[in-house]
Biopython code that builds the backbone (N, CA, C, O; Angstrom):
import numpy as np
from Bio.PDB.StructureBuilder import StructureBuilder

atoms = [
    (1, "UNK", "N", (0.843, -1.165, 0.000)),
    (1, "UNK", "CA", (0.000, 0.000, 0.000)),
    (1, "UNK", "C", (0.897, 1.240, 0.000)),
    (1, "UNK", "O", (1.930, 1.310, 0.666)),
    (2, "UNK", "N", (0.327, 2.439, -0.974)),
    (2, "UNK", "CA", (1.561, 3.350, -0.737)),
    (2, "UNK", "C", (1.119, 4.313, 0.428)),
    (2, "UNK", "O", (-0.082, 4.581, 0.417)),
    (3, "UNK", "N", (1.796, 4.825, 1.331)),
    (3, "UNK", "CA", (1.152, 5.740, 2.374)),
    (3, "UNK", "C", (1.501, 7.099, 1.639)),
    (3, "UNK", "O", (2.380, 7.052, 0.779)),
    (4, "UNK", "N", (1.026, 8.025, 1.848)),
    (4, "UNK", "CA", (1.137, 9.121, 1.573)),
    (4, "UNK", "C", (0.410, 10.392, 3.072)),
    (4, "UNK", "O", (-0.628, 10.279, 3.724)),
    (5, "UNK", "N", (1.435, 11.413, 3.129)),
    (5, "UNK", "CA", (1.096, 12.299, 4.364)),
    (5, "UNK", "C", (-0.496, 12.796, 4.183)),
    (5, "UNK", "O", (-1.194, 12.625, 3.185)),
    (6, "UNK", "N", (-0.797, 13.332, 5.198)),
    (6, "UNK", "CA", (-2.124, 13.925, 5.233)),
    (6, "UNK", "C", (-2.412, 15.621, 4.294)),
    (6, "UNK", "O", (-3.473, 16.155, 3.969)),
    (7, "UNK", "N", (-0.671, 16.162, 4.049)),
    (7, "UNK", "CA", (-0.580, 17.379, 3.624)),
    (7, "UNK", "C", (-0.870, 17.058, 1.978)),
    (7, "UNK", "O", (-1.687, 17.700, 1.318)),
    (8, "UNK", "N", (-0.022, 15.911, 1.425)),
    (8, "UNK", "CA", (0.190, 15.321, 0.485)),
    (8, "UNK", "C", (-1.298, 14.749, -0.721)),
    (8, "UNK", "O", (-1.469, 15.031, -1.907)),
    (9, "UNK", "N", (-2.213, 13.814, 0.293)),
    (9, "UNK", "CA", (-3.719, 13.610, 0.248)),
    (9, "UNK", "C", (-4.363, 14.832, -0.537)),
    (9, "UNK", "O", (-4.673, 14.963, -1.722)),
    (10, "UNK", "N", (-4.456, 15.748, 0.648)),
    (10, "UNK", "CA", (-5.242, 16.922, 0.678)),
    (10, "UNK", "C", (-4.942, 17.815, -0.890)),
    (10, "UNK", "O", (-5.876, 18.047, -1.659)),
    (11, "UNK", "N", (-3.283, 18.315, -1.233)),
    (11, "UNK", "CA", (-3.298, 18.601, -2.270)),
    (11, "UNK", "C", (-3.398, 17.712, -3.406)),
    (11, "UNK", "O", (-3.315, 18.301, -4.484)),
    (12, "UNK", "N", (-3.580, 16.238, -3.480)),
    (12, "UNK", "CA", (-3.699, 16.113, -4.443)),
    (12, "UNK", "C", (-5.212, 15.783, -4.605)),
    (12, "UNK", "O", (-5.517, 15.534, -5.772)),
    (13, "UNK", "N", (-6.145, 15.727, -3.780)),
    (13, "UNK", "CA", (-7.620, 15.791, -3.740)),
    (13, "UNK", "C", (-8.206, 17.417, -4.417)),
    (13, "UNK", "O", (-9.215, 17.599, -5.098)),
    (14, "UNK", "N", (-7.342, 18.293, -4.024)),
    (14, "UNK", "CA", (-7.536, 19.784, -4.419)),
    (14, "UNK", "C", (-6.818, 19.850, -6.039)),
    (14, "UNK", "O", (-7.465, 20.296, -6.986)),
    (15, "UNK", "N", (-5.520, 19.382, -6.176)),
    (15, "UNK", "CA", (-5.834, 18.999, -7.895)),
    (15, "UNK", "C", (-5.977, 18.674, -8.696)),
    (15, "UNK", "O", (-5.432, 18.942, -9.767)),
    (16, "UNK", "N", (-6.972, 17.796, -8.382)),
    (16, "UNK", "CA", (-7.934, 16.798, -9.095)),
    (16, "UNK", "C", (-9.228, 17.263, -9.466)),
    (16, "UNK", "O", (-9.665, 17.340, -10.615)),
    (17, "UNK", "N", (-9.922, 17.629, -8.201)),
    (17, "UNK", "CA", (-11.030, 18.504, -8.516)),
    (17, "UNK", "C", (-10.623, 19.692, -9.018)),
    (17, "UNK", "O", (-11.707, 20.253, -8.861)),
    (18, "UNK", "N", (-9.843, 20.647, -9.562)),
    (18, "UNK", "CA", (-9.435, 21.686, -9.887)),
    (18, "UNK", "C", (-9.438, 21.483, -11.327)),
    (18, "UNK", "O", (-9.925, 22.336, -12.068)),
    (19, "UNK", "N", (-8.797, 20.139, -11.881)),
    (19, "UNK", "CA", (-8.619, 19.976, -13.188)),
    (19, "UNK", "C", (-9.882, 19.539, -13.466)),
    (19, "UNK", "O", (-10.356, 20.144, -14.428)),
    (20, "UNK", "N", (-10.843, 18.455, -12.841)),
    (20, "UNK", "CA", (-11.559, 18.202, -13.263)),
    (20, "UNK", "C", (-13.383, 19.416, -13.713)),
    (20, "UNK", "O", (-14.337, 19.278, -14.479)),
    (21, "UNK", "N", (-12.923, 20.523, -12.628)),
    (21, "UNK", "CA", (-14.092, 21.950, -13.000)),
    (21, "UNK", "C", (-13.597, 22.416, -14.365)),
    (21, "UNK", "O", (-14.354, 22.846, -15.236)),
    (22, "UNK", "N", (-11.959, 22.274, -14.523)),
    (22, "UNK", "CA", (-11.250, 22.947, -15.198)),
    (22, "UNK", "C", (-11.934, 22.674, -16.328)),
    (22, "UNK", "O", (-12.713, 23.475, -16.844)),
    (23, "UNK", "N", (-11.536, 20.863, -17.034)),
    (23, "UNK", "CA", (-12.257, 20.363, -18.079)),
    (23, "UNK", "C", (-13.631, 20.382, -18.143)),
    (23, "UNK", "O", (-13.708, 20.592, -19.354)),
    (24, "UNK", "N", (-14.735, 20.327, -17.791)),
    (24, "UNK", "CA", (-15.606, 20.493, -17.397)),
    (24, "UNK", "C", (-16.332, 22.022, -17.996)),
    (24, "UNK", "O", (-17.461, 22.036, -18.486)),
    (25, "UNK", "N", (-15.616, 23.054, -17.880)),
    (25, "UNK", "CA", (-15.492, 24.467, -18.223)),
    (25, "UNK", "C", (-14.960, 24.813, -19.200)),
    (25, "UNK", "O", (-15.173, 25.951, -19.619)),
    (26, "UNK", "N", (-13.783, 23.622, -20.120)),
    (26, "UNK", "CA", (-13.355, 23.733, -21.181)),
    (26, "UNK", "C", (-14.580, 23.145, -22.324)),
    (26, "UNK", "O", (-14.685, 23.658, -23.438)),
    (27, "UNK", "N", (-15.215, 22.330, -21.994)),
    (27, "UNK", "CA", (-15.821, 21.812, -22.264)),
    (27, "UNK", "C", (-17.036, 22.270, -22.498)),
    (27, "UNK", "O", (-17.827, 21.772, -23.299)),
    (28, "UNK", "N", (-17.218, 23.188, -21.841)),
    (28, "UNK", "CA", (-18.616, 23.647, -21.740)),
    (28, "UNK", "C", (-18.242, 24.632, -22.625)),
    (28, "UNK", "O", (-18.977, 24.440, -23.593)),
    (29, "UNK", "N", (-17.610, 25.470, -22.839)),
    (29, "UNK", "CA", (-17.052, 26.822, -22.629)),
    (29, "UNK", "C", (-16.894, 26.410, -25.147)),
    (29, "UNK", "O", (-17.116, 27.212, -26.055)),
    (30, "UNK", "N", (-16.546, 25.233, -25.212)),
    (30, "UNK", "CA", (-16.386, 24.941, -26.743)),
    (30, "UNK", "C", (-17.491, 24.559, -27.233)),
    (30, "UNK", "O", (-17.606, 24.678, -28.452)),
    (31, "UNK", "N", (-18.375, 24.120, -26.632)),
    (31, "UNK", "CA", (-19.369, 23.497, -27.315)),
    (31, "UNK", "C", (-20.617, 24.871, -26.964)),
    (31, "UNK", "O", (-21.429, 24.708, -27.875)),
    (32, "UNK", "N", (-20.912, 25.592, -26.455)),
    (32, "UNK", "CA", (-21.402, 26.767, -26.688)),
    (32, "UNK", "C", (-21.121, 27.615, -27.824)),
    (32, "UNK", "O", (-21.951, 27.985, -28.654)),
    (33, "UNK", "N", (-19.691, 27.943, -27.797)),
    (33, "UNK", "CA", (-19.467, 29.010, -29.013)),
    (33, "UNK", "C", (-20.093, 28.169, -30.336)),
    (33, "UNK", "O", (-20.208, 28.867, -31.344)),
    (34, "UNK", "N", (-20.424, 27.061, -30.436)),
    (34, "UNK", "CA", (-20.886, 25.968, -31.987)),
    (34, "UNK", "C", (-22.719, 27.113, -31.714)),
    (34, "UNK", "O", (-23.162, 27.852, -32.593)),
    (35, "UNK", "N", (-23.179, 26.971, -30.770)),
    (35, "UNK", "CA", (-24.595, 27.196, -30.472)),
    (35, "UNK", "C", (-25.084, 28.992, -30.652)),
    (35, "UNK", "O", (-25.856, 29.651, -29.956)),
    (36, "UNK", "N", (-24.444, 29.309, -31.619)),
    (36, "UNK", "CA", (-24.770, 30.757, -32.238)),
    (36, "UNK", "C", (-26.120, 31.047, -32.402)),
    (36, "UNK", "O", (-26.598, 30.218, -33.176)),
    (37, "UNK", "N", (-27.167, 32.057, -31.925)),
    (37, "UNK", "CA", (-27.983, 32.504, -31.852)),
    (37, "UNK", "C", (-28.410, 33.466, -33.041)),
    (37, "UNK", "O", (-28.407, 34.678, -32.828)),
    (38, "UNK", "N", (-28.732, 33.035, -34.128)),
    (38, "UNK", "CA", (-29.061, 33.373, -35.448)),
    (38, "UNK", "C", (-30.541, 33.631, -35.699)),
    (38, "UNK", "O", (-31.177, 32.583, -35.811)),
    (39, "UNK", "N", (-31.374, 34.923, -35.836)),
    (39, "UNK", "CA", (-32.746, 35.195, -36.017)),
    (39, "UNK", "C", (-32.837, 35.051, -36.953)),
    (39, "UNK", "O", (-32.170, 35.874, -37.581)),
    (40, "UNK", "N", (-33.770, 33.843, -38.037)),
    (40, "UNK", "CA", (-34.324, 33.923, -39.392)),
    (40, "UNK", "C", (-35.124, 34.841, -39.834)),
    (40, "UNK", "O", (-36.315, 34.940, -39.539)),
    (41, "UNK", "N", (-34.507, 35.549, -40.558)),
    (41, "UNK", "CA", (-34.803, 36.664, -41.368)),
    (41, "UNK", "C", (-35.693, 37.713, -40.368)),
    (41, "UNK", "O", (-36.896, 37.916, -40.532)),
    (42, "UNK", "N", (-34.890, 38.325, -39.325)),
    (42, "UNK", "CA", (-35.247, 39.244, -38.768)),
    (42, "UNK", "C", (-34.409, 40.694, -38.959)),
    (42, "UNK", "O", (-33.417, 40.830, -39.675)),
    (43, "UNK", "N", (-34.917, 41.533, -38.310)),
    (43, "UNK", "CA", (-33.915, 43.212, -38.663)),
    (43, "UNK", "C", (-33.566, 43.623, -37.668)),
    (43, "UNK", "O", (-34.111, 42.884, -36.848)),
    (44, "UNK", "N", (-32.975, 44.366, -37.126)),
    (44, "UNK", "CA", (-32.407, 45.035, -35.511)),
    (44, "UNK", "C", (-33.072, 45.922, -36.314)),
    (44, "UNK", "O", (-32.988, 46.131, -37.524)),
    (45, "UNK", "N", (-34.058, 46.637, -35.060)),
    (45, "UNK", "CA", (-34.939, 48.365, -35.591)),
    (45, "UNK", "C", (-34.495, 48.912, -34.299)),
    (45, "UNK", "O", (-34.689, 48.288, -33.255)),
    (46, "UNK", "N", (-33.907, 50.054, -34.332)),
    (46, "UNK", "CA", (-34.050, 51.148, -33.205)),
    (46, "UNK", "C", (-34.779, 52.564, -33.185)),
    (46, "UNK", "O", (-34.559, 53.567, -33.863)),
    (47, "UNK", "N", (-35.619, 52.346, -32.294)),
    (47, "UNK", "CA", (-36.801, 53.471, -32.281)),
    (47, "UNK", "C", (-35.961, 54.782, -32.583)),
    (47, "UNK", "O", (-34.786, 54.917, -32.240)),
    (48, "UNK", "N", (-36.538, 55.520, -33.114)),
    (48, "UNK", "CA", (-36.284, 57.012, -33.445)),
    (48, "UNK", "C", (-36.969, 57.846, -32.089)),
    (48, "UNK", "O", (-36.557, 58.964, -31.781)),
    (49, "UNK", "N", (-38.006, 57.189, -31.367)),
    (49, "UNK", "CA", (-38.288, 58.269, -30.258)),
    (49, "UNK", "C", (-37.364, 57.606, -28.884)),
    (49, "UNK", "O", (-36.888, 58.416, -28.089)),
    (50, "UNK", "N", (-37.233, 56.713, -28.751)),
    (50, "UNK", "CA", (-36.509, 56.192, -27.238)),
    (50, "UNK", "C", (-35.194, 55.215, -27.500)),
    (50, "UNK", "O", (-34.612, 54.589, -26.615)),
    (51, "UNK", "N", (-34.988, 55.218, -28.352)),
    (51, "UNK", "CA", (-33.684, 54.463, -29.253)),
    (51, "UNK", "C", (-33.554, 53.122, -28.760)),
    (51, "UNK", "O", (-32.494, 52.505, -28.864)),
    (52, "UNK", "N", (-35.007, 52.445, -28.009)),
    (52, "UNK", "CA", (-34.966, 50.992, -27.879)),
    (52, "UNK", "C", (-34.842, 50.049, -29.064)),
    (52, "UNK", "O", (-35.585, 50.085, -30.044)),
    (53, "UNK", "N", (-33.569, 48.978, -28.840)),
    (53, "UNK", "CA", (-33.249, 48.474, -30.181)),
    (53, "UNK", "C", (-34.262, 46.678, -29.915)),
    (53, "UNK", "O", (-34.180, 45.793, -29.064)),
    (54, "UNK", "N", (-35.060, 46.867, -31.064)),
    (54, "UNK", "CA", (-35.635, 45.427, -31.586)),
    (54, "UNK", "C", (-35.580, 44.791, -32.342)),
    (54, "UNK", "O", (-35.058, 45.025, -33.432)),
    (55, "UNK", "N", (-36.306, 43.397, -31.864)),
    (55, "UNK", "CA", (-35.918, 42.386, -33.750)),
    (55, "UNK", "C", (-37.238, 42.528, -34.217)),
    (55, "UNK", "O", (-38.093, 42.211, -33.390)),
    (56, "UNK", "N", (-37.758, 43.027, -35.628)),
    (56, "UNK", "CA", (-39.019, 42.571, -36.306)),
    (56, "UNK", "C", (-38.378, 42.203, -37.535)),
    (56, "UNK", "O", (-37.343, 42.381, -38.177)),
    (57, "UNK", "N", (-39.395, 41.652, -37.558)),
    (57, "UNK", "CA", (-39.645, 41.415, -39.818)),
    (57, "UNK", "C", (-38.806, 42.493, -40.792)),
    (57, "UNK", "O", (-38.884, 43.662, -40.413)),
    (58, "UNK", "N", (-38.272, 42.326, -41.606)),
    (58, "UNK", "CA", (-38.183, 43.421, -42.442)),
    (58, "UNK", "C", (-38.877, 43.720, -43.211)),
    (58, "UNK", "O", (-38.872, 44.853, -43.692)),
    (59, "UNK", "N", (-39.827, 42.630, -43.620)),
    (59, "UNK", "CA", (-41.065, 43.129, -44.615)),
    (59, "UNK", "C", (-42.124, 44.415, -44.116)),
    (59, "UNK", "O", (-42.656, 45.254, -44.843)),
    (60, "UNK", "N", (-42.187, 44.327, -43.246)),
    (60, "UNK", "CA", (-43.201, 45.551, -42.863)),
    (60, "UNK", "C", (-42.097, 46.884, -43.062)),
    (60, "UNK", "O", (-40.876, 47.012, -42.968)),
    (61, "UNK", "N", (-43.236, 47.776, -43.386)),
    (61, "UNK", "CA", (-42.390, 49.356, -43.958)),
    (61, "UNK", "C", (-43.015, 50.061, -42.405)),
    (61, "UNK", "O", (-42.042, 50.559, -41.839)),
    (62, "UNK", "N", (-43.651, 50.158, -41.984)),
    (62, "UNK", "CA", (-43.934, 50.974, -40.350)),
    (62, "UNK", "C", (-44.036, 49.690, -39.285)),
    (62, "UNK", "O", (-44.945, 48.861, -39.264)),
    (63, "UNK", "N", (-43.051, 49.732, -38.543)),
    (63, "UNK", "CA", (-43.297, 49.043, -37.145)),
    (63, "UNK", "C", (-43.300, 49.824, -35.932)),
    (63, "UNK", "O", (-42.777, 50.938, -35.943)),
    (64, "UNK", "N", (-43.906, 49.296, -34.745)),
    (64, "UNK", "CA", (-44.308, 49.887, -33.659)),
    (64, "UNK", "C", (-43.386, 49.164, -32.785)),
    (64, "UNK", "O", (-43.030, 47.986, -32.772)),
    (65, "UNK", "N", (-43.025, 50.392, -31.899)),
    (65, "UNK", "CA", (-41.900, 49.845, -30.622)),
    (65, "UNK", "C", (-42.275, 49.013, -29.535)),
    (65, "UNK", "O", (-42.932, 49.856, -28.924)),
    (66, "UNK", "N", (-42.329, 48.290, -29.038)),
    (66, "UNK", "CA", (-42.673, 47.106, -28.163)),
    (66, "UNK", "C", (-42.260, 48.117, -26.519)),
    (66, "UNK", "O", (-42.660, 47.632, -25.461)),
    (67, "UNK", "N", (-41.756, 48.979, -26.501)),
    (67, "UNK", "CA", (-41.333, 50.137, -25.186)),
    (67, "UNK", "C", (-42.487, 51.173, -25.016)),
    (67, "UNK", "O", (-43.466, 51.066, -24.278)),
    (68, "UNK", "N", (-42.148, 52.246, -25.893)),
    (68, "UNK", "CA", (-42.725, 53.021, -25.858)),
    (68, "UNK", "C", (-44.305, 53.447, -27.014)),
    (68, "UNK", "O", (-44.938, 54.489, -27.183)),
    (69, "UNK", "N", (-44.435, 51.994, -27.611)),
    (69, "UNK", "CA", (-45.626, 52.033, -28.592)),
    (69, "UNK", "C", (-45.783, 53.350, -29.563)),
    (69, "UNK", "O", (-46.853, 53.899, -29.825)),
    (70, "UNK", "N", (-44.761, 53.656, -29.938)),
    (70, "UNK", "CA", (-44.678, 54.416, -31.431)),
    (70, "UNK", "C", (-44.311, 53.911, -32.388)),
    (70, "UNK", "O", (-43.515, 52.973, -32.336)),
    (71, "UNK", "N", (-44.916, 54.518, -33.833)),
    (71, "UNK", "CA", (-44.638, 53.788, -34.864)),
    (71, "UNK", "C", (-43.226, 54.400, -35.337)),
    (71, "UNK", "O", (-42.691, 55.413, -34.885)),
    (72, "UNK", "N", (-42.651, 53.381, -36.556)),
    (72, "UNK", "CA", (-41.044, 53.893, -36.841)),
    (72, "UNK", "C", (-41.179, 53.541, -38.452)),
    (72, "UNK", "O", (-41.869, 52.661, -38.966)),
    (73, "UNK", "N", (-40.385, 54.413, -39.030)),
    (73, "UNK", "CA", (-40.560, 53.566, -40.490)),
    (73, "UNK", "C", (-39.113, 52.493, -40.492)),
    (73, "UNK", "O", (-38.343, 52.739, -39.563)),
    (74, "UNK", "N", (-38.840, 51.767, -41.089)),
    (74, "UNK", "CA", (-37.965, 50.850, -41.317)),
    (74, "UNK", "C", (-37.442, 51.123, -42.075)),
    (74, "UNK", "O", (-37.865, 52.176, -42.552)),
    (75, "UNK", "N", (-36.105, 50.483, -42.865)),
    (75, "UNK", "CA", (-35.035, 51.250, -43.982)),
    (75, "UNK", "C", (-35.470, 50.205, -45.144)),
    (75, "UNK", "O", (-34.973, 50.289, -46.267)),
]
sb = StructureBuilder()
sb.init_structure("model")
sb.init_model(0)
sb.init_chain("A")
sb.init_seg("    ")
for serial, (resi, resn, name, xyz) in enumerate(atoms, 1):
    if name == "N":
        sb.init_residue(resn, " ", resi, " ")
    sb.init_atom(name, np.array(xyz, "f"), 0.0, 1.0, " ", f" {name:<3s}", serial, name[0])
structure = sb.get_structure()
């Protein structure tokens, strides 16, 4: 059996779990950036009266602000 000190234990219990959050976080941390948040065929509109920025349609030529409920024309 190998003995090992109680100081000895302790750090290597601390870097084990350290590597293992580590990978864990690498892991997480790569397979997110794949998961890009892409709106089908939407527009960023920013109101002309309160400069709240939204996603609508681009087909519509006047949309209304979801904030302050004014209409905006679109480009």
């Amino acid at each position: 059996m190998i003995e090992i000190s109680p100081t000895t234990g302790l750090m290597l219990y601390l870097a084990l779990t350290l590597i293992a959050i580590l990978g864990v976080w690498l892991y997480s941390h790569y397979h997110s950036r794949k998961r890009c948040f892409m709106p089908p065929e939407k527009e960023l509109i920013v109101c002309e009266f309160c400069l709240f920025a939204f996603l609508d349609t681009g087909a519509k030529k006047i949309t209304k602000c979801p904030r302050c409920e004014s209409f905006n024309k679109s480009r």
